[in-house]
C-alpha positions in Angstrom: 8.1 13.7 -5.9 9.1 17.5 -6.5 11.6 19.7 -5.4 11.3 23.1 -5.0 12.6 25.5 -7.4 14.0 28.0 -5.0 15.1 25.7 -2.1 15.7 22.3 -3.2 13.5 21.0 -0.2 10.6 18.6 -0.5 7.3 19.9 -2.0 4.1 18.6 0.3 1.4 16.9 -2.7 -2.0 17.9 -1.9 -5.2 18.9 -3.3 -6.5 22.8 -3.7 -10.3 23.6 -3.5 -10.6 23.7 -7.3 -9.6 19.1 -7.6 -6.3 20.6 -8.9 -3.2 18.6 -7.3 -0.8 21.1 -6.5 3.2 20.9 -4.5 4.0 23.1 -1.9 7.1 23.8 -0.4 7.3 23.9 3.4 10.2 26.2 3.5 9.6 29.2 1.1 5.6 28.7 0.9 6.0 28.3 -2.8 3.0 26.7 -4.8 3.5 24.6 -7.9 0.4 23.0 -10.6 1.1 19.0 -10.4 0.6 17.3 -13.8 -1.9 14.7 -15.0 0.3 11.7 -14.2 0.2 13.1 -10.8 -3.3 12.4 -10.1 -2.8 8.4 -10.3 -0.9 8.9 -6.7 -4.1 8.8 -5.0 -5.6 5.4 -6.3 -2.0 3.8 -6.1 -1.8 4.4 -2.3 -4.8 3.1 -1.5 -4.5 -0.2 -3.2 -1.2 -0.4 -1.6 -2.4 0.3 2.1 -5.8 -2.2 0.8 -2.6 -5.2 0.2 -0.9 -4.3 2.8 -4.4 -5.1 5.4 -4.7 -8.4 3.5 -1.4 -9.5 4.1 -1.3 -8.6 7.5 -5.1 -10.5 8.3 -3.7 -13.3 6.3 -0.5 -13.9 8.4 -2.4 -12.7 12.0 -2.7 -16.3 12.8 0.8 -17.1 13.0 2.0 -14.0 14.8 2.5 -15.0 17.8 3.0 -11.1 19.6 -0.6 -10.8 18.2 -3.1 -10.3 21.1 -5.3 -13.4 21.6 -9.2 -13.6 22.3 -11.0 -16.3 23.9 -13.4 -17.5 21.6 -14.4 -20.6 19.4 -14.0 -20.9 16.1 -16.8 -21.9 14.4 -15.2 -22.9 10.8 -12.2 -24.4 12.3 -11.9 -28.2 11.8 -9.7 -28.3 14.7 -11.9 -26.3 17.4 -9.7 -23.5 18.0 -10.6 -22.1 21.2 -8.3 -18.5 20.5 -8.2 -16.3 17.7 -5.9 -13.1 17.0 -7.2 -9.7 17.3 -6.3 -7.4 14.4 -6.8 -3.6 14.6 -6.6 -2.4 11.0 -5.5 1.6 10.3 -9.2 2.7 9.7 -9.6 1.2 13.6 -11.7 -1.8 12.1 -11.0 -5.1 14.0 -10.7 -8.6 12.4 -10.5 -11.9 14.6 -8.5 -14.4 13.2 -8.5 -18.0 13.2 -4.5 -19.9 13.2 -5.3 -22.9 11.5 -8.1 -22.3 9.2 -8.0 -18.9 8.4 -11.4 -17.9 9.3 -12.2 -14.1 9.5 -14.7 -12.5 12.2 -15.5 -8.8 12.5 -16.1 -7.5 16.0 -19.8 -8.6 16.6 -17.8 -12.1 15.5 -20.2 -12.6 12.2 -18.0 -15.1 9.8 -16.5 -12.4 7.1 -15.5 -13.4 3.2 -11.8 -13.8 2.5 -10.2 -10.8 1.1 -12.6 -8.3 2.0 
């Protein structure tokens, strides 16, 4: 996180033409070089967001505001007749199963386990 020099606002991170990662100030317009350390931003935040998607498919099951979908289970040892729809951010959807866990995408083919 970097503050401007001139205005003590926020500075935007983002990347210029040339892969350098630069901070801009919103305010004033003013333009700073990020450092090296800056660069691991980038991988951190998508293994967060890749977590966060795993956690929430893992506990879909149980929630019971999720929206339900009529359809067997085929892996379920207790022949679940619903399964929970999940809506990832990249608009992907994964069917859930409550009481085994089974994972569906949407054309319902059986998916792995913290994919």
């Amino acid at each position: 996180m970097e503050f401007c020099p001139n205005c003590d606002r926020y500075m935007t991170k983002y990347v210029h033409d040339d892969r350098r990662i630069m901070f801009k100030c919103n305010t004033c317009m003013q333009e700073i070089d990020g450092s090296d350390s800056d660069s691991l931003w980038f991988s951190q935040t998508n293994t967060r967001e890749n977590m966060r998607d795993a956690i929430i498919i893992e506990r879909a099951g149980h929630d019971f505001a999720g929206k339900r979908v009529l359809y067997d289970c085929q892996e379920c040892p207790y022949k679940r007749r619903y399964l929970t729809l999940v809506r990832k951010v990249d608009a992907t959807i994964v069917y859930v199963c409550a009481a085994c866990g089974a994972q569906y995408d949407h054309h319902m083919q059986k998916q792995k386990i913290n994919e």
